[in-house]
C-alpha positions as MATLAB code, in Angstrom:
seq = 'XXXXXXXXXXXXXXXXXXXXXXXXXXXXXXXXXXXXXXXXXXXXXXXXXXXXXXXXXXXXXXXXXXXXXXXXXXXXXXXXXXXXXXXXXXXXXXXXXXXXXXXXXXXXXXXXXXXXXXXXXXXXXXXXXXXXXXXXXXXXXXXXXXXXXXXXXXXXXXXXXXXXXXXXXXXXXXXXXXXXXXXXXXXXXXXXXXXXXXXXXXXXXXXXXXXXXXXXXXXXXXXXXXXXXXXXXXXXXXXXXXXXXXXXXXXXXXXXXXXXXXXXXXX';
ca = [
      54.108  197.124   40.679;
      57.536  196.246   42.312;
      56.578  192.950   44.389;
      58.990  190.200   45.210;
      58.027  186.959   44.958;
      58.448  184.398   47.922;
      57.525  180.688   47.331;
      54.011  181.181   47.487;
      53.234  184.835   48.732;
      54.771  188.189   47.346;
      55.892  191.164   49.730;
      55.560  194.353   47.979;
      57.917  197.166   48.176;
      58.311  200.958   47.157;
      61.565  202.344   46.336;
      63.015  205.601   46.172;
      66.405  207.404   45.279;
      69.417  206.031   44.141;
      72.248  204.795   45.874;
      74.729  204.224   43.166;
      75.716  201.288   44.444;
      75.857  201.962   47.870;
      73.839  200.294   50.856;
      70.595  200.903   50.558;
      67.958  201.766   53.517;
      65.454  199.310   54.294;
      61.882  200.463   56.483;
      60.305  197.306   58.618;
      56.662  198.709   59.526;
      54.724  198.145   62.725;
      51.628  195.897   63.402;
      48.811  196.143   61.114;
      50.520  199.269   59.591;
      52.313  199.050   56.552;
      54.875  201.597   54.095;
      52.946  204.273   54.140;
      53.615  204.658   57.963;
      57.316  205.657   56.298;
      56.178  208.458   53.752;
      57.540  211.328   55.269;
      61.174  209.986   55.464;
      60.921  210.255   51.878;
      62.855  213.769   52.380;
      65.684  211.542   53.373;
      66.331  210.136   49.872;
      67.590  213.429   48.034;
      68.732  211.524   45.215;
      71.788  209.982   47.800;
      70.633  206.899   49.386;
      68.170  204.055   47.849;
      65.723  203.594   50.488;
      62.918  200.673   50.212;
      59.888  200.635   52.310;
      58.530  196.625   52.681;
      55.065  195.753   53.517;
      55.316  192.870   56.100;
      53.248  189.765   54.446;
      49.633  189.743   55.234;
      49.861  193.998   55.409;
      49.314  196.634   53.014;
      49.825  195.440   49.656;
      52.017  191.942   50.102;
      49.911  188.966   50.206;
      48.302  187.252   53.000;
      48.966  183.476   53.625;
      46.532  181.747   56.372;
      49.832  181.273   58.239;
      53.564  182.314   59.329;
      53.281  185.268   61.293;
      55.808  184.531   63.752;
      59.006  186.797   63.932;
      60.911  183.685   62.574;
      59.104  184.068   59.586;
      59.656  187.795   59.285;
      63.028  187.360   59.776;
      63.003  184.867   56.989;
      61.042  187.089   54.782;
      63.535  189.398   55.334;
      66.567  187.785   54.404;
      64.454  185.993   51.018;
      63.739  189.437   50.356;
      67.298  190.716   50.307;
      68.637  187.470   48.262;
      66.085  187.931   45.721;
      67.238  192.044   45.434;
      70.984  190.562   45.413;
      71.073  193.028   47.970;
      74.393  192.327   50.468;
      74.399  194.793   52.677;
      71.810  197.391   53.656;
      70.840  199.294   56.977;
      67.523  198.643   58.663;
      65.230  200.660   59.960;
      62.710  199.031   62.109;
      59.680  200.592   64.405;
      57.538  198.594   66.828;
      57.160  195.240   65.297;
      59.551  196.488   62.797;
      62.255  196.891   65.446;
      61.621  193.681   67.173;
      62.021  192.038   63.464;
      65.405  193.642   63.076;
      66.700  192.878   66.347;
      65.741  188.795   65.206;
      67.522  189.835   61.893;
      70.474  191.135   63.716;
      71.179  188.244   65.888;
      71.007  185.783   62.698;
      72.913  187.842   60.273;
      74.626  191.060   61.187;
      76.955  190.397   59.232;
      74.040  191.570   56.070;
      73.384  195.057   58.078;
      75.686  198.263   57.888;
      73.578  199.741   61.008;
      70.817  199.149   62.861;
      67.944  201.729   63.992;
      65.284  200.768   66.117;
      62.099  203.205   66.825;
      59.441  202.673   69.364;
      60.858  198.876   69.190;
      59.369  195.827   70.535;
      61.713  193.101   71.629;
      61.198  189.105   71.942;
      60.461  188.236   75.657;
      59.659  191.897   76.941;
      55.920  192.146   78.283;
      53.485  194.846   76.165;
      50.933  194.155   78.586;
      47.379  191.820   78.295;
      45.738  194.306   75.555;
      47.348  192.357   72.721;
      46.176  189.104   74.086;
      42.674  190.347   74.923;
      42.346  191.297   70.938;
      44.191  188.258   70.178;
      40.619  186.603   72.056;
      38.542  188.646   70.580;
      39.881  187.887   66.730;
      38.869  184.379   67.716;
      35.741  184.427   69.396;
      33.866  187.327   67.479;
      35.749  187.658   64.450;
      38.082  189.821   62.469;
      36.158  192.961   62.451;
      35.403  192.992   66.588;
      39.258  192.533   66.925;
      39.728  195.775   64.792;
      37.360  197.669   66.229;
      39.111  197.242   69.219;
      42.440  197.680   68.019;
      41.472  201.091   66.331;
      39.951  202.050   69.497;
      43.351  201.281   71.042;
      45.606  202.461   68.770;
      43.969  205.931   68.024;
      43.315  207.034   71.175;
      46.151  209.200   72.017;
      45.973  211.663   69.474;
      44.259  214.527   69.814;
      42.698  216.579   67.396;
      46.000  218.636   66.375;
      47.006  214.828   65.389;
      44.635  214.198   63.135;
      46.179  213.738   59.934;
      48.548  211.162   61.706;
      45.414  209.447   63.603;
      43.613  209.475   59.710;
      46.684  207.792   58.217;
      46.874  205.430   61.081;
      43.258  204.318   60.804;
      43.579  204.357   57.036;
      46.727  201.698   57.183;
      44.547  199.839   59.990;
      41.504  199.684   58.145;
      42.942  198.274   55.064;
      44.937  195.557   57.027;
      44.381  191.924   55.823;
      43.668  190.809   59.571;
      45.526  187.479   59.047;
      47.452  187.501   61.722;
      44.857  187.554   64.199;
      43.274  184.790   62.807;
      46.054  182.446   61.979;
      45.524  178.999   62.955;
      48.866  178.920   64.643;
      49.240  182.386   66.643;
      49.979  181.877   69.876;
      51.750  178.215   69.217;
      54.613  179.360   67.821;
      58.267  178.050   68.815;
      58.709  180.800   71.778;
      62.139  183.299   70.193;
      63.348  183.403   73.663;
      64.349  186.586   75.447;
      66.326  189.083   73.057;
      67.909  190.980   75.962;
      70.098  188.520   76.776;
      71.366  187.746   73.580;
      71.479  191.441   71.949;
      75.060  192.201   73.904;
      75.982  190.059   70.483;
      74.903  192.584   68.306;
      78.133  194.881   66.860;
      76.426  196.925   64.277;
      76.608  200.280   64.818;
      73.190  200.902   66.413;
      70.526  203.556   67.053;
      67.589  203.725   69.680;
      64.981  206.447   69.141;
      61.847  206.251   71.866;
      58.910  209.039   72.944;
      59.059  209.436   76.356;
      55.379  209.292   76.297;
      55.719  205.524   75.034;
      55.730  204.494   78.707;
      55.742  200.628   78.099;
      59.150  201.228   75.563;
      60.614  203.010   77.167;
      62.454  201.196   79.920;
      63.269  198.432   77.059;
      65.152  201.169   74.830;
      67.127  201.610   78.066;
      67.921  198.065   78.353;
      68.947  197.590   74.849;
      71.532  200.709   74.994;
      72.943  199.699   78.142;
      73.544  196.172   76.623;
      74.061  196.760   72.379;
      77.858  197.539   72.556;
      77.454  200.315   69.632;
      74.470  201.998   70.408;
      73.186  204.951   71.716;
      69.618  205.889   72.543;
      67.697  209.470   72.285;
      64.791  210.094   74.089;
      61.817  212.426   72.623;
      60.366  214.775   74.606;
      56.047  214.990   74.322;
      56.461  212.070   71.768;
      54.317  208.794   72.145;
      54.629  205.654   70.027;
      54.667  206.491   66.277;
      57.722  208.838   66.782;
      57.906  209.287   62.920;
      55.295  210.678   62.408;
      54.719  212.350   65.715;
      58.171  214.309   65.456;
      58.978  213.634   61.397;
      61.776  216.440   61.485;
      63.413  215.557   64.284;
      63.370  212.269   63.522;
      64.670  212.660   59.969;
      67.609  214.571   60.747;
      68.842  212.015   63.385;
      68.365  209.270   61.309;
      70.146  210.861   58.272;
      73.274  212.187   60.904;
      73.401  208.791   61.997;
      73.781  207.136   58.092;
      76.389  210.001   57.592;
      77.935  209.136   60.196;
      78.403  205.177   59.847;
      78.180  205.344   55.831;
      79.376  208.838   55.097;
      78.706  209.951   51.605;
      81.146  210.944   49.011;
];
């Protein structure tokens, strides 16, 4: 199994297609998802492009240490992860907490990425709202399972039955989650990352910002980004909520391949 071994903890990976030397693609999950949040955008390999789908430590298959569950860390994972691949440059793909990890990546070392793409993203110092914080209480004063409960509850609640293959692999990804986060000893007390938007006008990869116009609280910060990313542009889905992906796969798929063509054009 292809893991990749980091001091003490591993982060496990899946890979498909074959770049031939070229960048490769590399998926950043959301919260208590994992890869298989990515498997449709397997269509986008088609023998051309290596594309590697990480799980985040403490989700799906990568270990779970009691602590380091800040973005810090995840950007450190990150960059470990690409040193021990002797990978140099690569784009990143990135949705919710995913995003908000490769916007930290991007203002430490651009200089690794060929493009940027951000979906449904999160950004340091932009307010979600108090549900996170109210399962963040729960996790520690009922345990791990209430705070899941909860979080199912929450996350699932927006599909309908014509979703349910998307709301089964969501609750499937969710139920298997190692719940560490939650109940790290030091969430909530880490060093605070500041506020990304006014530090992303430093950004100069070529970047792309995909958002459901349904995702009301994400959609005002996709805005914000555009308007202050120098190379970026942002697309807004119509009848699309949070997990864009897999809400609108094809749609998604095609921009996301147009937009490698166009910054990494293949031969």
């Amino acid at each position: 199994m292809p893991y990749v071994a980091l001091d003490v903890f591993r982060l496990y990976y899946d890979r498909l297609g074959d770049s031939d030397g070229s960048p490769p693609v590399i998926f950043l999950h959301g919260f208590t998802l994992d890869r298989r949040q990515w498997e449709p955008e397997a269509l986008l390999s088609r023998g051309e492009r290596k594309l590697l789908f990480v799980d985040a430590r403490g989700h799906g298959l990568s270990d779970a240490p009691e602590t380091g569950y800040s973005r810090a860390d995840r950007v450190d994972d990150l960059l470990r992860f690409v040193d021990a691949l002797e990978i140099e440059r690569f784009h990143l793909v990135g949705l919710s907490m995913g995003g908000s990890t490769g916007i930290g990546f991007a203002l430490e070392h651009q200089d690794r990425l060929v493009s940027l793409t951000l979906v449904s993203t999160g950004a340091a110092g932009w307010n979600i709202g108090k549900k996170i914080s109210r399962i963040d209480r729960l996790a520690r004063e009922q345990g791990l399972e209430a705070a899941r409960a909860k979080w199912l509850q929450f996350s699932l609640m927006y599909f309908k039955d014509d979703q349910a293959q998307i709301r089964d692999r969501m609750a499937t990804m969710i139920g298997d989650h190692s719940g560490a986060p939650w109940m790290d000893p030091r969430r909530g007390n880490y060093p605070d990352p500041g506020n990304d938007l006014e530090r992303v006008h430093t950004i100069t990869v070529p970047t792309l910002i995909l958002v459901g116009e349904k995702d009301k609280i994400f959609v005002p910060l996709a805005h914000e980004l555009a308007a202050r990313i120098p190379d970026s542009r942002v697309k807004v889905y119509d009848n699309v909520g949070h997990m864009l992906n897999l809400e609108a796969p094809e749609r998604f798929e095609h921009d996301l391949a147009a937009f490698l063509d166009e910054v990494d054009p293949r031969q």
